[in-house]
mmCIF file as gemmi writes it, N, C-alpha and C atoms, coordinates in Angstrom:
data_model
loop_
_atom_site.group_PDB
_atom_site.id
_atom_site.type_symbol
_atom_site.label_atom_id
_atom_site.label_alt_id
_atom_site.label_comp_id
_atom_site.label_asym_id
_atom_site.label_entity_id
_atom_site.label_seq_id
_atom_site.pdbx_PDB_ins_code
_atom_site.Cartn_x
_atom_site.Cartn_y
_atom_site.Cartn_z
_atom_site.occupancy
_atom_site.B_iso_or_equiv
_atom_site.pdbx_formal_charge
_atom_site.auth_seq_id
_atom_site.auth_asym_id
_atom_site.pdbx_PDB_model_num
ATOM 1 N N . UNK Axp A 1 ? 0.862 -1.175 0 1 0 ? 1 A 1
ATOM 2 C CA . UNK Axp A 1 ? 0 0 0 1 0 ? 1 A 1
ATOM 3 C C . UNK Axp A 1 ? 0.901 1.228 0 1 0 ? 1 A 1
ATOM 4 N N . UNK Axp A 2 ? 0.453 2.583 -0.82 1 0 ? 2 A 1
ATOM 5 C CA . UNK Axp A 2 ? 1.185 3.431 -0.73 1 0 ? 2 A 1
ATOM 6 C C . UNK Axp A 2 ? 0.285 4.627 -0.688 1 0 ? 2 A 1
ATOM 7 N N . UNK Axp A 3 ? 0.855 5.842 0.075 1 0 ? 3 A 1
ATOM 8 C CA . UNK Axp A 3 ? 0.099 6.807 0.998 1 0 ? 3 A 1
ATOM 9 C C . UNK Axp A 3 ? 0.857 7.679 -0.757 1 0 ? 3 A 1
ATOM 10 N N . UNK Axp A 4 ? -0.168 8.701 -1.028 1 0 ? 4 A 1
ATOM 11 C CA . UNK Axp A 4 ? 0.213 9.402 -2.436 1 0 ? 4 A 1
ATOM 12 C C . UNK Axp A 4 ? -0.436 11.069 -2.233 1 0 ? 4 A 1
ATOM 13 N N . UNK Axp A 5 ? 0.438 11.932 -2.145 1 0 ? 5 A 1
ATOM 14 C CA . UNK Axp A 5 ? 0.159 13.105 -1.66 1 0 ? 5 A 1
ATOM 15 C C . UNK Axp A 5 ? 0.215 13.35 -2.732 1 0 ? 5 A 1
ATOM 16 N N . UNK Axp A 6 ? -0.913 14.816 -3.68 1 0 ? 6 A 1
ATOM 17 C CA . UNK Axp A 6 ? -0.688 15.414 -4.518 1 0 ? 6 A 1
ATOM 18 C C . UNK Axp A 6 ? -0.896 16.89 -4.286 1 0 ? 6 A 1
ATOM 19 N N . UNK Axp A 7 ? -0.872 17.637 -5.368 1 0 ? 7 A 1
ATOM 20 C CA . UNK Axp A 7 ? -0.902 19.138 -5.518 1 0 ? 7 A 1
ATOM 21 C C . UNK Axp A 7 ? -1.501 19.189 -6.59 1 0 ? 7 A 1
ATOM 22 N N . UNK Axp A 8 ? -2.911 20.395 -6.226 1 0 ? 8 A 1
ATOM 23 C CA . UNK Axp A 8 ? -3.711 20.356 -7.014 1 0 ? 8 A 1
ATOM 24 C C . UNK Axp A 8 ? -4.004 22.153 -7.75 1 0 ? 8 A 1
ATOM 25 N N . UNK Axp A 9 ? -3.753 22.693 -8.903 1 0 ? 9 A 1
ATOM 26 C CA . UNK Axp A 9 ? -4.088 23.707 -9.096 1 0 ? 9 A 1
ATOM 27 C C . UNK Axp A 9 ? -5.519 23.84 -9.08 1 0 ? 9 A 1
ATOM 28 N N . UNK Axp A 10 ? -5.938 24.982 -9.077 1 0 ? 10 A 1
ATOM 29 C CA . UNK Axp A 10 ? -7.35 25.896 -9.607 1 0 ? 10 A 1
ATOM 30 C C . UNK Axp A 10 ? -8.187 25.55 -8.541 1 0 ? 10 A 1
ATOM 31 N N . UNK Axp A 11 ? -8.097 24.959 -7.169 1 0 ? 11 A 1
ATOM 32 C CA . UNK Axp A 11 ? -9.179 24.488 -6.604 1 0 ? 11 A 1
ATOM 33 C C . UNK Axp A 11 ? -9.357 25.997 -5.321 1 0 ? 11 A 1
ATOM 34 N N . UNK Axp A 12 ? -10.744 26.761 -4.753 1 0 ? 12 A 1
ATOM 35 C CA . UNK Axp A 12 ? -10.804 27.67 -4.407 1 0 ? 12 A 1
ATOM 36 C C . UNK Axp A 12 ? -11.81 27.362 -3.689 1 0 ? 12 A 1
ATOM 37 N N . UNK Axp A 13 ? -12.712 26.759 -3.54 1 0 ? 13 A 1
ATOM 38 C CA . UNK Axp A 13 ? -13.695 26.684 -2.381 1 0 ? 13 A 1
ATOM 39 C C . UNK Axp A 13 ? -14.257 25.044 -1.958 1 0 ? 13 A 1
ATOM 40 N N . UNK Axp A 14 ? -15.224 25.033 -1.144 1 0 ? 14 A 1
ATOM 41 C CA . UNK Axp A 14 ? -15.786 23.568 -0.943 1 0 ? 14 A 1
ATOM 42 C C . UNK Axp A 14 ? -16.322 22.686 -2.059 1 0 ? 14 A 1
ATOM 43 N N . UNK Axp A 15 ? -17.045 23.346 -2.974 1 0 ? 15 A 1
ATOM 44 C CA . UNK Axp A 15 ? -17.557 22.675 -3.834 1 0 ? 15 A 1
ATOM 45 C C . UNK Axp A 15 ? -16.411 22.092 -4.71 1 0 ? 15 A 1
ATOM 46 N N . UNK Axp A 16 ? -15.221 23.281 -5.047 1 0 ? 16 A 1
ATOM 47 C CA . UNK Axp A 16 ? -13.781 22.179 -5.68 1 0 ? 16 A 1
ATOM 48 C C . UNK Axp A 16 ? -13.619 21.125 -4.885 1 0 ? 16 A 1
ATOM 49 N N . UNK Axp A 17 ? -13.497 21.074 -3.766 1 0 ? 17 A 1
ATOM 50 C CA . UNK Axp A 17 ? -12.891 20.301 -2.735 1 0 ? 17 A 1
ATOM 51 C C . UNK Axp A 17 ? -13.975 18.68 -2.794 1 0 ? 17 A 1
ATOM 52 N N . UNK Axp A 18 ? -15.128 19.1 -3.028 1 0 ? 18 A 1
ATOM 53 C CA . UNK Axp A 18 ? -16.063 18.2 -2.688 1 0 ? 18 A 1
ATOM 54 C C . UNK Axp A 18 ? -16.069 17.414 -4.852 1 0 ? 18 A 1
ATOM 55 N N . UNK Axp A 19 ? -16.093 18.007 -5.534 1 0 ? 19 A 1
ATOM 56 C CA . UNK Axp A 19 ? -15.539 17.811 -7.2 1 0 ? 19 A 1
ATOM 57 C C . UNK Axp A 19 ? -14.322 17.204 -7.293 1 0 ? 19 A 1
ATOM 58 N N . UNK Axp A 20 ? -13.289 17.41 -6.273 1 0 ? 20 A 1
ATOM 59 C CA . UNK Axp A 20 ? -12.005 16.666 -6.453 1 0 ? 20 A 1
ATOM 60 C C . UNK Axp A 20 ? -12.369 15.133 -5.596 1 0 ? 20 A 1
ATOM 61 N N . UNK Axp A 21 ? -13.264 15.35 -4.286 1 0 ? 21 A 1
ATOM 62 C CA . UNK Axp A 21 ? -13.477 14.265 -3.772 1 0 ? 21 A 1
ATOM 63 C C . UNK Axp A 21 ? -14.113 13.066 -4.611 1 0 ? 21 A 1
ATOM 64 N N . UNK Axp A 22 ? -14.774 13.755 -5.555 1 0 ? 22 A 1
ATOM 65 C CA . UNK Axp A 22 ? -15.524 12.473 -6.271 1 0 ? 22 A 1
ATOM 66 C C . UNK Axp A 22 ? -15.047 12.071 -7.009 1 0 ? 22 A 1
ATOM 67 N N . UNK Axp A 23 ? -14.284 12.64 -7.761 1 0 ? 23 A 1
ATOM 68 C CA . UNK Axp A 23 ? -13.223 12.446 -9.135 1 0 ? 23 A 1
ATOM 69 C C . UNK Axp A 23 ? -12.449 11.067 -8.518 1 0 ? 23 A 1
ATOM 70 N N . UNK Axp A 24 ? -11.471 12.067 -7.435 1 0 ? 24 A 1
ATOM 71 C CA . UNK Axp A 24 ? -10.609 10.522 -6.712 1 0 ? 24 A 1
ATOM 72 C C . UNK Axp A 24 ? -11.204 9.515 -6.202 1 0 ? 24 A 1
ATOM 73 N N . UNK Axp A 25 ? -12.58 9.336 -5.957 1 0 ? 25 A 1
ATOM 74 C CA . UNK Axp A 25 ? -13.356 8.748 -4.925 1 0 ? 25 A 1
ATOM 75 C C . UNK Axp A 25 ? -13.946 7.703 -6.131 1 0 ? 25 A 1
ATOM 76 N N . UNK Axp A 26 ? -14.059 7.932 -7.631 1 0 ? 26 A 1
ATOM 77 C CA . UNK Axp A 26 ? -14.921 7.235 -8.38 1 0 ? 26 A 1
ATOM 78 C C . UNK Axp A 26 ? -13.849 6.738 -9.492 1 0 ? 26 A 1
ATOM 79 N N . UNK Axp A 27 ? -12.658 6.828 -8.985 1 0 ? 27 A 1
ATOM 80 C CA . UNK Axp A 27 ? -11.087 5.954 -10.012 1 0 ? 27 A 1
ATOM 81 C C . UNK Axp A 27 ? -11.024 4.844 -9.449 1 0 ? 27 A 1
ATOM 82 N N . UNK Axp A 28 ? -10.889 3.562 -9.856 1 0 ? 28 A 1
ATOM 83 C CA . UNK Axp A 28 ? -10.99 2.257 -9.236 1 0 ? 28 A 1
ATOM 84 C C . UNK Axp A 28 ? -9.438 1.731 -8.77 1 0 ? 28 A 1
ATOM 85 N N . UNK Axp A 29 ? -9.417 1.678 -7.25 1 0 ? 29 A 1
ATOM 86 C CA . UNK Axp A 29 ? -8.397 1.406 -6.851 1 0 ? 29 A 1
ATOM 87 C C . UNK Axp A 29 ? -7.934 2.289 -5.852 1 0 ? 29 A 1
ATOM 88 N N . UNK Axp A 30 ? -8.271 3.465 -6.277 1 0 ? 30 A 1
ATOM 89 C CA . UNK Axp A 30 ? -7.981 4.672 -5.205 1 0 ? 30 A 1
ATOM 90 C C . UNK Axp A 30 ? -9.018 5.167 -3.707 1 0 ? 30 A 1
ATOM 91 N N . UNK Axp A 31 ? -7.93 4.922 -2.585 1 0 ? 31 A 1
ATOM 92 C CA . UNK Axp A 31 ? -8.576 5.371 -1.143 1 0 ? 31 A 1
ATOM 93 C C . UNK Axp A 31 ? -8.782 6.584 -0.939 1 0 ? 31 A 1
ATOM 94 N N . UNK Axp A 32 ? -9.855 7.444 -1.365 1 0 ? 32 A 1
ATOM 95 C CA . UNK Axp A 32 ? -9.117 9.214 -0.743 1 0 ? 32 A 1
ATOM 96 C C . UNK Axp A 32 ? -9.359 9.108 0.68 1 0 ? 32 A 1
ATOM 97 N N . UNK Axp A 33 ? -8.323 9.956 1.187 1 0 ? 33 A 1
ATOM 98 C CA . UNK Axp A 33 ? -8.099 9.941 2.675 1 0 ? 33 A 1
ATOM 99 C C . UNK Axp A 33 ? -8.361 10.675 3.532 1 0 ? 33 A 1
ATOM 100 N N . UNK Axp A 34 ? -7.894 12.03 2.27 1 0 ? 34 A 1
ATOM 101 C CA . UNK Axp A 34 ? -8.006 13.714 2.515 1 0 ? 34 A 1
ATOM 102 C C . UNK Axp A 34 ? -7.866 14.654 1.404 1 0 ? 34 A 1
ATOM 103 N N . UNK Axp A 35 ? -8.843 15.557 1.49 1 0 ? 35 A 1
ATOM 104 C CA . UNK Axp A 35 ? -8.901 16.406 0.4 1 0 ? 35 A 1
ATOM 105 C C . UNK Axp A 35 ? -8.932 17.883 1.168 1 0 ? 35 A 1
ATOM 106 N N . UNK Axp A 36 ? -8.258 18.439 0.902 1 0 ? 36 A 1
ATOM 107 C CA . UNK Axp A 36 ? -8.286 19.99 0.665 1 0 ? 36 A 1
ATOM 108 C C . UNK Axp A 36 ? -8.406 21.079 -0.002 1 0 ? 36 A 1
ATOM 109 N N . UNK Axp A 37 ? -8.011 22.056 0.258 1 0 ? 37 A 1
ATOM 110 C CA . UNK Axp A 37 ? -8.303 22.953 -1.224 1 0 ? 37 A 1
ATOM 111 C C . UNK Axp A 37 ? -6.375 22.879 -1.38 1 0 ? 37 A 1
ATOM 112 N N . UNK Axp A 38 ? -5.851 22.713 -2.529 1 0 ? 38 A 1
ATOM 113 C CA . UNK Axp A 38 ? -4.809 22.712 -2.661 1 0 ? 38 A 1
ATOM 114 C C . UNK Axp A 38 ? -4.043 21.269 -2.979 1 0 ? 38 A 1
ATOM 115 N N . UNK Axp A 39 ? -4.738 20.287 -2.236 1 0 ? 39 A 1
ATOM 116 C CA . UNK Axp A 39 ? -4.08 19.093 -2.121 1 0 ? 39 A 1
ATOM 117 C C . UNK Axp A 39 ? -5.208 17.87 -2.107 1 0 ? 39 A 1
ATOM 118 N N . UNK Axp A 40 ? -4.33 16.688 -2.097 1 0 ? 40 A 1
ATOM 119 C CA . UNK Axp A 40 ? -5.348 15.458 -1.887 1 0 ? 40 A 1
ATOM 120 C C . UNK Axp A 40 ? -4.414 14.153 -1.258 1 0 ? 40 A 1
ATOM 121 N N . UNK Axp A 41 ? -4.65 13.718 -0.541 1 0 ? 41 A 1
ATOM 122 C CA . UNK Axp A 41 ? -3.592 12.341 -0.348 1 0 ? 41 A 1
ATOM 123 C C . UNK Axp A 41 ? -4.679 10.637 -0.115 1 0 ? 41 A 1
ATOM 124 N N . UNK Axp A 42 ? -4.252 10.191 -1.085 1 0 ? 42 A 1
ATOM 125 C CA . UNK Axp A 42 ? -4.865 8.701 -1.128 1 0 ? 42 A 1
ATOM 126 C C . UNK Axp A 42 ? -4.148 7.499 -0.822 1 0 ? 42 A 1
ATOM 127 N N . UNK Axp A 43 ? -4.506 6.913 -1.196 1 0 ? 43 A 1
ATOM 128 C CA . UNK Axp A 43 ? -4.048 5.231 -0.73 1 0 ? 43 A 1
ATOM 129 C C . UNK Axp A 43 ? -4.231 4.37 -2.2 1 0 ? 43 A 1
ATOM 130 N N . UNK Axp A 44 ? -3.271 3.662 -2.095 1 0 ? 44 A 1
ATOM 131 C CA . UNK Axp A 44 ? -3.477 2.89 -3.551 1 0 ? 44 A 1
ATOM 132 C C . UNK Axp A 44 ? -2.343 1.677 -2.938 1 0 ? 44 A 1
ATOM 133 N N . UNK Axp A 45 ? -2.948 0.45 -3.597 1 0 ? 45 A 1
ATOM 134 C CA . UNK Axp A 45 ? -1.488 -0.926 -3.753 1 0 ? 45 A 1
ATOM 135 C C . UNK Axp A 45 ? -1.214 -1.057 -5.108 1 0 ? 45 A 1
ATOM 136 N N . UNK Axp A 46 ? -1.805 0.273 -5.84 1 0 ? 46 A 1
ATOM 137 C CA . UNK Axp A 46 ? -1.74 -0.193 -7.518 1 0 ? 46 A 1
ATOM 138 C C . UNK Axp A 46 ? -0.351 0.94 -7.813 1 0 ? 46 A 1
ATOM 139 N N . UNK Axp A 47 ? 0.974 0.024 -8.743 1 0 ? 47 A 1
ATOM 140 C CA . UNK Axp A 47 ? 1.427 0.901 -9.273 1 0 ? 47 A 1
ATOM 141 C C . UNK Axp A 47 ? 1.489 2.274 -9.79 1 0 ? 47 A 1
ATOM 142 N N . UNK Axp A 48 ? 0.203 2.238 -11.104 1 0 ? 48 A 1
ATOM 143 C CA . UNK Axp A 48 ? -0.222 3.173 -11.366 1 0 ? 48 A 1
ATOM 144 C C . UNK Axp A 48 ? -0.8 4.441 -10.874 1 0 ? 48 A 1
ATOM 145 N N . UNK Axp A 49 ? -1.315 4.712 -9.432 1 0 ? 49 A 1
ATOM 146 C CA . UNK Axp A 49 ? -2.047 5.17 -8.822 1 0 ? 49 A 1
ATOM 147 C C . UNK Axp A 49 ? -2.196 6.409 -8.986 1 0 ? 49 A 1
ATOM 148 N N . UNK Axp A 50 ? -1.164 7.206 -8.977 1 0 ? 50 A 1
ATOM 149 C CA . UNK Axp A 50 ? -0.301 8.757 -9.075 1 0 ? 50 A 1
ATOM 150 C C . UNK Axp A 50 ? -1.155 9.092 -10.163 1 0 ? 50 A 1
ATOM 151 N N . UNK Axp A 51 ? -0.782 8.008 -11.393 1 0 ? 51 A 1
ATOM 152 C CA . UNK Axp A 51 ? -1.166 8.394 -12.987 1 0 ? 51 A 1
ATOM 153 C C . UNK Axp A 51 ? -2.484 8.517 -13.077 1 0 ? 51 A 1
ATOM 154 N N . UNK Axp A 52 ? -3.071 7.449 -12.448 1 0 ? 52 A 1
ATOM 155 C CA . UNK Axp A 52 ? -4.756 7.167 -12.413 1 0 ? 52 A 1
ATOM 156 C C . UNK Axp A 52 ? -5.41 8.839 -11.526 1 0 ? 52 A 1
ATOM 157 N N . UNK Axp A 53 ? -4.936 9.042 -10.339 1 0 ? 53 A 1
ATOM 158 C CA . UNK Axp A 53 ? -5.352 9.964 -10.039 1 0 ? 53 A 1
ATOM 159 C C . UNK Axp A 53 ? -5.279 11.468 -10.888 1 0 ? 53 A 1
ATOM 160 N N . UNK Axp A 54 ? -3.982 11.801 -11.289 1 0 ? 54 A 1
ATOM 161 C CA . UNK Axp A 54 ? -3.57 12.714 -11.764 1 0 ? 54 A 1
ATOM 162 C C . UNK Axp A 54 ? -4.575 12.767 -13.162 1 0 ? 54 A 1
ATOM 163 N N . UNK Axp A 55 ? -4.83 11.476 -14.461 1 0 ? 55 A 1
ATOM 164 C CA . UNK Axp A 55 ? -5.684 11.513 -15.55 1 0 ? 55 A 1
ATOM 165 C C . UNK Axp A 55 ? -7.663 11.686 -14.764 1 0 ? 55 A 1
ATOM 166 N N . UNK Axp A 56 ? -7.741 10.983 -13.719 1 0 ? 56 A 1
ATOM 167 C CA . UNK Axp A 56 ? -8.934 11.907 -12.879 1 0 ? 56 A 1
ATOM 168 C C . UNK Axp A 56 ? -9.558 12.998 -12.791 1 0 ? 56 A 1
ATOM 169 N N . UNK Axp A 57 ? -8.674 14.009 -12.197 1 0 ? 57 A 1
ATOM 170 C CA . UNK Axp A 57 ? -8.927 15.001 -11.975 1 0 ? 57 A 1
ATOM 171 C C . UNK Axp A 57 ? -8.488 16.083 -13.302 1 0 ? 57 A 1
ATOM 172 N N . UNK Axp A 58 ? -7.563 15.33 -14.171 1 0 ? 58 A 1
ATOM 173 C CA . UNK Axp A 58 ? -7.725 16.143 -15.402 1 0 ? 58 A 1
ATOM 174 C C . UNK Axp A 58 ? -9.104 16.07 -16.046 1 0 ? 58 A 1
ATOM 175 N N . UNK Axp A 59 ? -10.111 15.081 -16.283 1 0 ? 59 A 1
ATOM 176 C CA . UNK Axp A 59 ? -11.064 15.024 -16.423 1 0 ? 59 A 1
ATOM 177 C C . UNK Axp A 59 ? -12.112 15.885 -15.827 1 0 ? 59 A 1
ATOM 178 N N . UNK Axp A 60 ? -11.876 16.311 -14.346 1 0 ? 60 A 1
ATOM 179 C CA . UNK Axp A 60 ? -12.481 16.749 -13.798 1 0 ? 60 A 1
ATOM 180 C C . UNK Axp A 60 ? -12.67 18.304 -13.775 1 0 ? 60 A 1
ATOM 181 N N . UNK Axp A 61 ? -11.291 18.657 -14.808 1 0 ? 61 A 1
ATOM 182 C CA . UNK Axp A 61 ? -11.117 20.069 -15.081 1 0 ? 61 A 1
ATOM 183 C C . UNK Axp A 61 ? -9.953 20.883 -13.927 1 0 ? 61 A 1
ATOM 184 N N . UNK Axp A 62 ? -9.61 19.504 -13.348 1 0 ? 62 A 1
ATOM 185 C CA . UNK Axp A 62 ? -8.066 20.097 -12.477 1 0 ? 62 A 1
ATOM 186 C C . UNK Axp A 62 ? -6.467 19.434 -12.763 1 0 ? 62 A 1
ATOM 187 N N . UNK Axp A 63 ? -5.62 20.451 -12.767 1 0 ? 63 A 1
ATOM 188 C CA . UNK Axp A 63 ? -4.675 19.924 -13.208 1 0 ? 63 A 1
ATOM 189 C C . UNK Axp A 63 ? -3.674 19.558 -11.517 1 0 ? 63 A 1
ATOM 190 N N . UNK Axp A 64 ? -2.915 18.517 -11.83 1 0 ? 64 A 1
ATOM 191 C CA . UNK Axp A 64 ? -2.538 17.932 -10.315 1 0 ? 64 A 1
ATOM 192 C C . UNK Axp A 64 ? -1.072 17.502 -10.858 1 0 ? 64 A 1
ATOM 193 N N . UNK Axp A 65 ? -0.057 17.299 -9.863 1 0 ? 65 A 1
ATOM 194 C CA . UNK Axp A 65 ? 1.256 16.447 -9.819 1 0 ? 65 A 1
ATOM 195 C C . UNK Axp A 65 ? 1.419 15.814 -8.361 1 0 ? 65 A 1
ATOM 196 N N . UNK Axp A 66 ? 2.526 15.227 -8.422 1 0 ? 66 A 1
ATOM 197 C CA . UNK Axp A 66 ? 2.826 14.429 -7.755 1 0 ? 66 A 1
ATOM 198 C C . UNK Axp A 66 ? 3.447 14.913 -6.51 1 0 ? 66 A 1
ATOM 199 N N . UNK Axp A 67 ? 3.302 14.97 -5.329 1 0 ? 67 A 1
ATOM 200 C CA . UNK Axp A 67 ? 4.234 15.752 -4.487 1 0 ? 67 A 1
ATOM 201 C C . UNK Axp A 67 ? 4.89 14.727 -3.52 1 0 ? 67 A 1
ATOM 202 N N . UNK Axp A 68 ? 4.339 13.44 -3.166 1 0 ? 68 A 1
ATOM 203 C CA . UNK Axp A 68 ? 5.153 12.449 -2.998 1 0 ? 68 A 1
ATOM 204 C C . UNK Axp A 68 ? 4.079 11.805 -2.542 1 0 ? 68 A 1
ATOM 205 N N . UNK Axp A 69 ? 4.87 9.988 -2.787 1 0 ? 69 A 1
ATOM 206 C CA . UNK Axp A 69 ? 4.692 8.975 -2.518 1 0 ? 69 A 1
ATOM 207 C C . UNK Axp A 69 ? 5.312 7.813 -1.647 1 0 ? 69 A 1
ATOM 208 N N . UNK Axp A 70 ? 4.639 7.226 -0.593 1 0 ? 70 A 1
ATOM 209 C CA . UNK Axp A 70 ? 5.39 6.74 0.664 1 0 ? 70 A 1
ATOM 210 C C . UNK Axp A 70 ? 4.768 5.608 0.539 1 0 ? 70 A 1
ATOM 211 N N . UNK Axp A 71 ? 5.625 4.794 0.618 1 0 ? 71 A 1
ATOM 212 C CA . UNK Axp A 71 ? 5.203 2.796 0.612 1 0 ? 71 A 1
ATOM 213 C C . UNK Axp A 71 ? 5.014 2.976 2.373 1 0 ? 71 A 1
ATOM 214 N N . UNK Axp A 72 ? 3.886 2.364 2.789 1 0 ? 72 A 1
ATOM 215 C CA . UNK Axp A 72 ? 3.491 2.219 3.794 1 0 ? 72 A 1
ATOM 216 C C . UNK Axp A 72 ? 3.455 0.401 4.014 1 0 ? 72 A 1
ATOM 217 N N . UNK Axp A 73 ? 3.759 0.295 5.057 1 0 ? 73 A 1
ATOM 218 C CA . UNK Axp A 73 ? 3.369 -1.39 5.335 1 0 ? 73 A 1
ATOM 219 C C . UNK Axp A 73 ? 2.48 -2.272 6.09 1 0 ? 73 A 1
């Protein structure tokens, strides 16, 4: 399992916050954990996870990177 912090542009109030929640919340594989305005950190055992989230929320009309990823055990 790995804990996956990101950084999220353009997000400014609850309703982003609650639009980013569903985005990450409805990618298969992904735990959201925590969402903020600014950020998001999930849970994934899938390689891909970062990518899956990050093509997400591009969909969703937010652009995101990677700010780190921690193998948890």
């Amino acid at each position: 399992m790995a804990e996956i912090i990101l950084r999220i542009d353009g997000m400014h109030c609850g309703a982003c916050v609650k639009r980013v929640s569903q985005a990450l919340g409805a990618a298969p594989g992904l735990a959201v954990k925590e969402v903020r305005i600014g950020a998001a950190r999930i849970e994934s055992d899938q390689q891909s996870a970062a990518g899956q989230a990050v093509e997400a929320l591009a969909k969703a009309g937010y652009r995101a990177h990677l700010e780190e990823a921690l193998a948890k055990n």
